[in-house]
N, C-alpha and C positions, 0 to 999 in steps of 0.2 A: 245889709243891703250893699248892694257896689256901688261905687264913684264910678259912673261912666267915665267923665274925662280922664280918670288912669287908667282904663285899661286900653290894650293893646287891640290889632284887627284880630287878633288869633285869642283872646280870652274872652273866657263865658261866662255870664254873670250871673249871680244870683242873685235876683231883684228881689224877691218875696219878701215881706219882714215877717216871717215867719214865727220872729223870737214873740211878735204882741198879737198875731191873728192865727187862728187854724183851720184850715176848712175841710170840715167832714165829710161832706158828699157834694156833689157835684150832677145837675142835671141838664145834662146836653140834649135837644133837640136840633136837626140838620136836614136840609133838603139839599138834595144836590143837582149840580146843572151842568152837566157833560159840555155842553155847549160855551159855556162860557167859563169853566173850569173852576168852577169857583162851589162855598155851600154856605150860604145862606143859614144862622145858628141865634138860638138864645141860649145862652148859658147860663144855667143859677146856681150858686153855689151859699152853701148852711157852713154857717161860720162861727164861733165864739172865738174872742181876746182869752190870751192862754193863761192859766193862774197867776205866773211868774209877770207879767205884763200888770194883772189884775193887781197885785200885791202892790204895784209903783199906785195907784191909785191917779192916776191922772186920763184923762180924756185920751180916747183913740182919735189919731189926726188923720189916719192914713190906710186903707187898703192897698198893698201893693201887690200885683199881680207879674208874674214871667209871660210874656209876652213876646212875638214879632211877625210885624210882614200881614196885622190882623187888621180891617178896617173897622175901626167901633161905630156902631151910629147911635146909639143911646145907650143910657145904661139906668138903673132906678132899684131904691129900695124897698119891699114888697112887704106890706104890715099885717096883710090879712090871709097869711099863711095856713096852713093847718098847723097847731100849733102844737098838738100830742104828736104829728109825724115828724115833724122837724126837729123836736126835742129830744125825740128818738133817734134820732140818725144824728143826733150832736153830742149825743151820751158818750160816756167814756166805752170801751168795749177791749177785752183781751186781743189780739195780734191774727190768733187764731182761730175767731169763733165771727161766721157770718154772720149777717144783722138781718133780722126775721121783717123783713116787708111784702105786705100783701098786695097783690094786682091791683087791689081800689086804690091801697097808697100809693101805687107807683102811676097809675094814670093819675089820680090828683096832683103829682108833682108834676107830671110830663103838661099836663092841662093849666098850671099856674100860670103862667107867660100872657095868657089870651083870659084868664078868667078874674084873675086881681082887679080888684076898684077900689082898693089903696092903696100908693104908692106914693114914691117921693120922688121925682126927678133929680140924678147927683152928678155933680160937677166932677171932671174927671181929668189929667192931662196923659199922654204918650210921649214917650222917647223910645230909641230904638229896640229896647229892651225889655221896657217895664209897661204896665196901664197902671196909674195911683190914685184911683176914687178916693174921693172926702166923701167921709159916709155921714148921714144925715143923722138931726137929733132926735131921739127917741118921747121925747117930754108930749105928753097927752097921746099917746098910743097904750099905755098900760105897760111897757116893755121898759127893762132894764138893760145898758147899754152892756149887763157883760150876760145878758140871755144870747138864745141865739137869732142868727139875723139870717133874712135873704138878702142878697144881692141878684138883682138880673141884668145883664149885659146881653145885647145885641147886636153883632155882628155883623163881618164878611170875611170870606177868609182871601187870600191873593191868591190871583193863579202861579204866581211862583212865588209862593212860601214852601221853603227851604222842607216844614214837614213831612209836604205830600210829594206824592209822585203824579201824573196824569199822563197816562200814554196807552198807543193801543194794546189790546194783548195778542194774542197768536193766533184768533181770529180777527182781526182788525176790527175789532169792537173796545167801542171806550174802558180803559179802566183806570181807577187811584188808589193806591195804597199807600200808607205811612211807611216811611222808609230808612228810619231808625239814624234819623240824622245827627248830629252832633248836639245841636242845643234842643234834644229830643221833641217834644210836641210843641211848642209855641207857637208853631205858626196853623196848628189844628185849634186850640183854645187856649185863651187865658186861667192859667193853674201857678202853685206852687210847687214851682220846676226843682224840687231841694232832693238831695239822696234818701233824708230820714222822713222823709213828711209822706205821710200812709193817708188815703182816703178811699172812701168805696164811690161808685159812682154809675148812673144810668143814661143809655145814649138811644134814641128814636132817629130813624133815618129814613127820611120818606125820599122812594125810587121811583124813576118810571117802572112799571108792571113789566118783567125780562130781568130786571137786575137784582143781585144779589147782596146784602151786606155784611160782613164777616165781621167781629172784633172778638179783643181778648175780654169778654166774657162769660160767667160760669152760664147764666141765663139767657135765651132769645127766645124769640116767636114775635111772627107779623100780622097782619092785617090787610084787605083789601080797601082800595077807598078811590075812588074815581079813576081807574088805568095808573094809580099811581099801588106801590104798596109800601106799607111803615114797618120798619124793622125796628122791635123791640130789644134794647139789651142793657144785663142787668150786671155788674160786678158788686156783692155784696159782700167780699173778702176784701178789709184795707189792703192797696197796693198804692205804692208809687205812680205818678202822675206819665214816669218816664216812661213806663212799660205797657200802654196804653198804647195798642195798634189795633190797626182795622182795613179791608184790603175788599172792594166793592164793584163787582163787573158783570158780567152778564156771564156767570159762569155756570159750566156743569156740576153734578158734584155726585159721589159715589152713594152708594147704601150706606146707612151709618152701622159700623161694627161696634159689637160691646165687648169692652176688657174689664178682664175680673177685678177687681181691688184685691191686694194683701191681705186685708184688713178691714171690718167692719167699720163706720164711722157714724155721728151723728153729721148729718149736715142740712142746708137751706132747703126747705122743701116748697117753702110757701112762694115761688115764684113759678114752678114746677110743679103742679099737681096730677100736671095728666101726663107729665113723663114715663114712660115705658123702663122699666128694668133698674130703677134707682139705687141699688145695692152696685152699679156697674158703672163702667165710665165710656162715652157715646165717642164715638170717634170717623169723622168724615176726611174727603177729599173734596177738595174744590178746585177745578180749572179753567180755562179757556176749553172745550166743546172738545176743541180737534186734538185735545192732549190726554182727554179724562181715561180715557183705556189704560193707554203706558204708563200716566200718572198711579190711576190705581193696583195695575201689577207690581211696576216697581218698588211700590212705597208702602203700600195700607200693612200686608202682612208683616214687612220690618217694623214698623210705627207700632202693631200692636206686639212683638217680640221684644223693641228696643225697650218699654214701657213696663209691660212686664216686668221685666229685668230689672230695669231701674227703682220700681218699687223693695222687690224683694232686698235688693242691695243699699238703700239708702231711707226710704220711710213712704207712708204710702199717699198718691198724688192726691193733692188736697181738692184737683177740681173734678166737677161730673161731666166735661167736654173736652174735647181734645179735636180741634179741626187743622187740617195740614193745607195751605193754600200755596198754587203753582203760581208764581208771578211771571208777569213778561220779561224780555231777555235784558232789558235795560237794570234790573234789579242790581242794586250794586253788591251782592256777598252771596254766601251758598247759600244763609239761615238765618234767623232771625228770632226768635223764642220771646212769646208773652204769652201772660196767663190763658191757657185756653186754645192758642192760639199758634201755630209756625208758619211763617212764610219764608217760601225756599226759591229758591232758582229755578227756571227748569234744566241748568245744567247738571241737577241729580239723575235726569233721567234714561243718558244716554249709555252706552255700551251694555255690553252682555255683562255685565259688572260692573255695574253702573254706582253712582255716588251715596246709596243711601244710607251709609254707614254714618252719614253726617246728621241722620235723623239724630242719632245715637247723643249727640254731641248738643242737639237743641234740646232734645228729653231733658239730659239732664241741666240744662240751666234753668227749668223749673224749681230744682232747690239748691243749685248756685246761682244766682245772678236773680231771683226772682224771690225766692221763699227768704233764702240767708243771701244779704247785700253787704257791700263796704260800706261803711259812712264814709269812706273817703273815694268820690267817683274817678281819680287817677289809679286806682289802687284795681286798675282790670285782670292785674293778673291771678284776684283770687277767682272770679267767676269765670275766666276764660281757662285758666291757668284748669282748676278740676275740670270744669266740661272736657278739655282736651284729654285729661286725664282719664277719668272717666268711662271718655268715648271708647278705649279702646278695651277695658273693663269690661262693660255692659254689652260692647260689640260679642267677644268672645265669649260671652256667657251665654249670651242668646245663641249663639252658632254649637253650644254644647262643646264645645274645644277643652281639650284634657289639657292640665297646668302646664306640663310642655308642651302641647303645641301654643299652648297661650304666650309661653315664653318670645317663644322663637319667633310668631307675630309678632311681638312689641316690640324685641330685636330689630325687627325690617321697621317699624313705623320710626322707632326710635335714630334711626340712621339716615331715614329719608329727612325728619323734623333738625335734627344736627344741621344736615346741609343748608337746611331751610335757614337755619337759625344762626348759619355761621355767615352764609352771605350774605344775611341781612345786616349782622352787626355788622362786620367789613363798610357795609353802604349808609349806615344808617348814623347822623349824628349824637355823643354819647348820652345828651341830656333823655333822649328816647329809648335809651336802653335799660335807663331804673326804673323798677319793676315801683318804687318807691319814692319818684323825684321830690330834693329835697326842697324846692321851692316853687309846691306848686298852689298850695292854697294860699292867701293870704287874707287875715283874720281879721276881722273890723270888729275892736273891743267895744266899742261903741252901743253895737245893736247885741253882743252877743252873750245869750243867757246861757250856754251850755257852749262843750269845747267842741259838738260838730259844727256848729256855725261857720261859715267861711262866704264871701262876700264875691269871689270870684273862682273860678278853675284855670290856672294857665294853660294857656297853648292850646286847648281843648278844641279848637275851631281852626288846626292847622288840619288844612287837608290831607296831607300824607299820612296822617296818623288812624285817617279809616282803613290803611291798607295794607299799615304794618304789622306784622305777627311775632314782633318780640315778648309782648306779655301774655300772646295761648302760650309761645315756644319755651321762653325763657321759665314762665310760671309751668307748666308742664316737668321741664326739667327738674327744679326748687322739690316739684311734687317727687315722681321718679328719685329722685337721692335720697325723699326722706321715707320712701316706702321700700330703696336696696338697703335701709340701713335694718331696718327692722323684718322683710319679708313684704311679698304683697298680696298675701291673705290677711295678715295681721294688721296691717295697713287697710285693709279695704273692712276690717272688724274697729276701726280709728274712724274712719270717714262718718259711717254710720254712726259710731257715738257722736261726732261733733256736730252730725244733721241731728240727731234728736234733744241736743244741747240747744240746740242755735235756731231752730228754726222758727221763723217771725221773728228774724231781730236780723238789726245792720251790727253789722261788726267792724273791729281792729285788725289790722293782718297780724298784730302782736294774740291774738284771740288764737289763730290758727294754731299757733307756736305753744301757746301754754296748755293747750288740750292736748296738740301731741306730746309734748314731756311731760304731761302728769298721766296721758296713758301709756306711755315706755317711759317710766321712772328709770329702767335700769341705763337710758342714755346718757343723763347726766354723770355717772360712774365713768363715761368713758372720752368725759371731756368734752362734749359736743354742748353746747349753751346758746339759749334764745338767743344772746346779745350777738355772738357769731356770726349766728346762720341767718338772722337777720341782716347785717351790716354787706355778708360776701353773697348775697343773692339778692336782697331787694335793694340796697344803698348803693350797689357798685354797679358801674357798666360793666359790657363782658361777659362773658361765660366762665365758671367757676373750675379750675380745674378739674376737679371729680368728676366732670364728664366728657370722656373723650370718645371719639367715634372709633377706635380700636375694642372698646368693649363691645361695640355693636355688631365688629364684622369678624367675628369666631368662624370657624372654618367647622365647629360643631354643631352650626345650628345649618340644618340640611335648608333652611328656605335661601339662608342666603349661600351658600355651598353651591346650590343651583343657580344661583345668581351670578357667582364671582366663577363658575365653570364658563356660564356662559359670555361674559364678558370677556374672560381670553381668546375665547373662540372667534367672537365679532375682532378682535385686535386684529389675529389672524386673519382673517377674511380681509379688513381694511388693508393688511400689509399684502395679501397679494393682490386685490383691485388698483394698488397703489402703483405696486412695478408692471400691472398692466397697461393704465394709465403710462408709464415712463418708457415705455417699449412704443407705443401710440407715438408719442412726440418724437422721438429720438431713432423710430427706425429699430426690427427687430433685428440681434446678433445672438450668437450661439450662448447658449447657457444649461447650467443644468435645470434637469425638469422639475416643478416645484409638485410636492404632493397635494392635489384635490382635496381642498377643503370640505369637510362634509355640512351640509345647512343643516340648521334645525328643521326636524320634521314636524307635521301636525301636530302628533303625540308630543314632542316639546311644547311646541307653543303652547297645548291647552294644561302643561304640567306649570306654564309660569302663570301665576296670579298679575291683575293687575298692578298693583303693589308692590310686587320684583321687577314688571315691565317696568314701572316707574323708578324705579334703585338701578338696575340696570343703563338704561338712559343717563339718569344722573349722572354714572359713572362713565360713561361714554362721553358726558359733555365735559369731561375732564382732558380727552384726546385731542391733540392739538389738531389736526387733519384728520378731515373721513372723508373718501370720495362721495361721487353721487351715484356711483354706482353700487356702491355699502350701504347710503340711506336709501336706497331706491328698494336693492335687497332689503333690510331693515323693518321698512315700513309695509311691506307683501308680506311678509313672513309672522307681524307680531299683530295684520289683520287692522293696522292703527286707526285706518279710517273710520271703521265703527268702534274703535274704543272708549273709552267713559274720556269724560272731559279735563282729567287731571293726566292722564296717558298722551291724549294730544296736547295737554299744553308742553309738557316735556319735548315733545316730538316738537314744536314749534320752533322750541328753545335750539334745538339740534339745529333745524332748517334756515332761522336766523343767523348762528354762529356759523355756518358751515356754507353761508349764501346758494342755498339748495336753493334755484328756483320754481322746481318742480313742483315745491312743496309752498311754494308762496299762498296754492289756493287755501293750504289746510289755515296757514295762520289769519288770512282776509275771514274764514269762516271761524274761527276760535274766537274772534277780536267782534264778530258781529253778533253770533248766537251764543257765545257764553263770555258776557261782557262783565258780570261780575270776576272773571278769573284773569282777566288780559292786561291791564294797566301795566304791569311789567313789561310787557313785551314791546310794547310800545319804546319804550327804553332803549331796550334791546333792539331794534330796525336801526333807532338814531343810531347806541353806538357800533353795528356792524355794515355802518355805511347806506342803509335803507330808509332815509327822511323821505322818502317820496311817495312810497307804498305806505307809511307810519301815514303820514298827511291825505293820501286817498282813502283810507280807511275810517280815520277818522274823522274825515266830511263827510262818508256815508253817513255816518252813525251818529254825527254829534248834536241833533235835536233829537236826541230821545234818550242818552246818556247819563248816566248817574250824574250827580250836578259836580261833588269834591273828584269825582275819574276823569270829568272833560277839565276841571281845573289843572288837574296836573298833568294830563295830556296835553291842553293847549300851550301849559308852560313849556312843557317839555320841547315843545316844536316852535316855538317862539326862539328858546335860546340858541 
């Protein structure tokens, strides 16, 4: 457990004592009140004291739960449980295999709260962090204090707890989603917020009759009941406490499509009987009304492509649901990935090639970031590090792209992510740059029965660090070196071993390392050593030599050839807008005649991908001067207005450095409707002299703003 009074405003604590309690299921009941933003909850959660606890043989003192932002109103110990179901759900159980609970069990549990006439009323205190129940003596109940127990708590949750979100969606209808905050669910329920602590868990969420309620569960179905309706859901695969989302509005939602599995499997059926097509995996769309069309063109056929794919490549998806949820604009990131579950941006949805390659990227943190975890939660660059990886794997595979042209893509991604990854560290302080920082747990030997144990997460709660992209870019990289050393067929025949090694388990980043040298033994032969490639990629700040952006821009790979053709050509063009311009001020005098530059045609424009438009740009924001009459051309020609949301952010980028006012509307409209991508720019106005437009923008928007985006914006215009 942590010592509150040492830690820091930016570190996150791990309250739980985890090492002498464990709780195996967890049953949430919630109504929710748009109106006063808030959801009224019982929570019960089935607990037994862990072996190793049991073995000191002394009395339990202490429940300690991860907590904040929650208002408790009672809490009580519940003695006349079902006592085969709870025993049940307290059993030991393999990683991988669901736990068979039938509909009667699952209403007798959801029904406990209001049907108990025994209990014990328990004494409890709060701090900012924790809830710590003294749990009551078991003596004349028939119970042994190391069976299993209930706990039920009582709640309220705040209208600004840090978990949720509450804002309208894009109908100007209520909505709330979990928004994958830093000290992840605590301010939804009191849990065991720990990396390695697995529990399955059931949530009832009574609506007004209109509304809708998502979560990452394999199971749902509802009910009618007075104009209100109860949405049942069931996760009976142990997961993490952290990965627990759910996103609830008055949404539309598409036809549910069914994707094949790889692979036959046994799985839960007893929550699911009257399921249609069980051998297949159900997959929807859900949005705000006025989006569900575009949402569903854009997205549903990639989603069952990307999946697809990702099965065949890595192992086959463990759940029978897969629903894709469109948030409102305030949403802070493109994606979000838990079990069962993605909520995205709607800035996926815009341009004629529009974003949804990032489905790709959430698919697979189903078995990075979800199935196979770090025990150590600094250690982001193993799940983001492959997702990114990955993404561009699974992308091309589903697009059918033969290995060279697969090449040549990664080429263009891999130069755009360089840039990405070079200005960041340039900006970024170095302690943020290891992929491995070496002080970031720190260990309280005290409580600690096994070496994951750690009592705190430093810095974990600075808010720049939801926005930095060192550990996809840098871990992306790590990966990239270690798939040129060996080929990246062979490498992606590596990946799949180590998902079938590893899956249902938290691992070592030292894990990653010994499965790849004991499947290219012949590396060792050539000098290359765990102790190495650990020390110069996850111990050190920086980027490693080995990769330097000249290997990305060959003059052999035709996507970027087209690229760097047409970047001369724009030079061109800006150098004679330039002496037009200087002929303007100074008055025209005889010279010779300059050859007519030729624009790109249609037929160019529709030959550049978005993806070079974006490499492109980049490389243009490298020119120290572009007139306005070059961005004005620029931005007619590559069609920018309707282009996907990472196209106009570039183009923003241009408009700010180049004080284009013309284009000031594009960046007021980037910074409002795709407010997950904009925090940078914001930067960008202050340092190219635009505090004034940065601060009207962001008094539009800043009650409905991601909470750690207005933090660093507000700072940002403070200083």
């Amino acid at each position: 457990m942590a010592d509150i009074d040492k830690l820091s405003e930016k570190d996150l604590p791990l309250s739980s004592n985890v090492d002498q309690v464990s709780i195996y299921h967890y049953v949430l009941n919630m109504e929710v009140d748009f109106n006063r933003r808030t959801m009224d909850a019982w929570l019960i959660v089935m607990l037994k004291v862990t072996d190793d606890f049991k073995a000191l043989n002394v009395p339990l003192q202490s429940i300690s739960l991860d907590c904040k932002d929650l208002k408790i109103e009672s809490i009580w110990e519940i003695h006349d449980y079902p006592i085969e179901v709870v025993d049940h759900l307290c059993s030991s159980l393999p990683t991988d295999q669901y736990r068979q609970v039938t509909k009667e069990q699952f209403y007798k549990l959801y029904r406990l709260p209001h049907d108990t006439k025994l209990k014990t009323v328990l004494s409890y205190d709060t701090n900012k962090w924790s809830l710590n129940i003294k749990p009551s003596s078991l003596d004349g109940y028939g119970r042994h204090e190391w069976q299993s127990r209930c706990i039920c708590i009582k709640y309220q949750t705040d209208p600004n707890g840090g978990s949720l979100t509450w804002t309208p969606d894009q109908n100007q209808n209520p909505c709330v989603f979990s928004q994958g905050a830093p000290f992840n669910n605590r301010s939804l329920l009191p849990c065991q917020d720990h990396p390695t602590i697995i529990a399955t868990w059931q949530a009832s969420i009574k609506l007004r009759s209109g509304y809708t309620a998502t979560m990452s569960s394999n199971s749902v179905w509802s009910e009618q009941a007075d104009g209100y309706e109860i949405f049942h859901h069931a996760m009976l695969l142990p997961v993490p406490c952290s990965v627990i989302a759910l996103a609830i509005g008055s949404f539309a939602s598409s036809q549910v499509m069914f994707i094949d599995r790889s692979s036959t499997r046994n799985y839960d059926q007893s929550l699911d009987s009257d399921r249609q097509q069980k051998d297949k995996i159900a997959c929807k769309i859900y949005s705000a009304p006025i989006l569900i069309d575009i949402a569903c063109k854009k997205l549903l056929d990639w989603t069952i492509k990307y999946l697809t794919t990702a099965q065949i490549m890595l192992r086959d998806y463990p759940f029978d649901k897969l629903d894709i949820v469109v948030l409102p604009r305030c949403f802070g990131c493109l994606g979000l990935a838990s079990p069962c579950l993605i909520l995205v941006s709607q800035s996926l949805l815009s341009g004629e090639e529009c974003l949804s390659y990032r489905l790709s990227h959430e698919i697979c943190h189903f078995w990075f970031g979800i199935l196979i975890g770090p025990i150590d939660w600094t250690e982001e660059w193993f799940s983001e590090g492959f997702a990114t990886y990955l993404e561009d794997r699974v992308h091309c595979k589903s697009c059918s792209m033969s290995e060279k042209d697969t090449l040549n893509y990664i080429d263009i991604r891999c130069n755009l992510r360089y840039r990405s990854l070079k200005s960041e560290i340039e900006n970024t302080q170095l302690s943020f740059q290891e992929l491995r920082p070496k002080t970031t747990l720190m260990k309280d030997k005290a409580i600690t029965t096994d070496n994951s144990s750690a009592s705190m997460i430093k810095n974990a709660l600075e808010p720049v660090k939801s926005f930095l992209q060192v550990h996809y870019l840098k871990g992306y990289f790590l990966l990239y070196y270690l798939a040129k050393l060996v080929g990246f067929n062979r490498f992606d025949d590596y990946i799949r071993s180590f998902v079938n090694q590893y899956c249902y388990q938290h691992i070592h980043c030292r894990d990653v390392f010994n499965h790849y040298f004991d499947f290219f033994p012949e590396l060792r032969d050539q000098n290359i050593t765990i102790g190495a490639t650990i020390e110069k990629w996850l111990d050190n700040a920086g980027l490693p030599e080995e990769i330097n952006i000249c290997t990305f821009e060959s003059l052999e790979n035709p996507l970027y050839l087209r690229v760097h053709n047409e970047y001369k050509r724009w030079l061109t063009i800006n150098e004679q807008n330039k002496r037009k311009r200087n002929n303007n001020y100074f008055g025209k005098r005889k010279r010779r005649k300059t050859k007519k530059i030729e624009l790109p045609t249609s037929v160019d424009v529709a030959e550049l991908s978005a993806k070079q438009i974006i490499l492109l740009i980049e490389m243009l924001l490298e020119v120290e001067l572009m007139t306005s009459a070059t961005l004005k051309m620029l931005y007619q020609h590559y069609c920018i207005k309707n282009a996907n949301a990472e196209v106009r952010h570039r183009w923003c980028e241009l408009v700010i450095k180049h004080r284009y006012s013309h284009g000031y509307k594009d960046v007021e409209h980037l910074l409002t409707e795709d407010q997950g991508m904009g925090v940078y720019l914001y930067g960008e106005l202050i340092l190219y002299g635009n505090k004034e437009l940065a601060c009207k923008i962001h008094k539009s928007v800043q009650s409905e703003m991601d909470r750690d985006a207005d933090t660093i914006v507000t700072e940002l215009l403070s200083s």
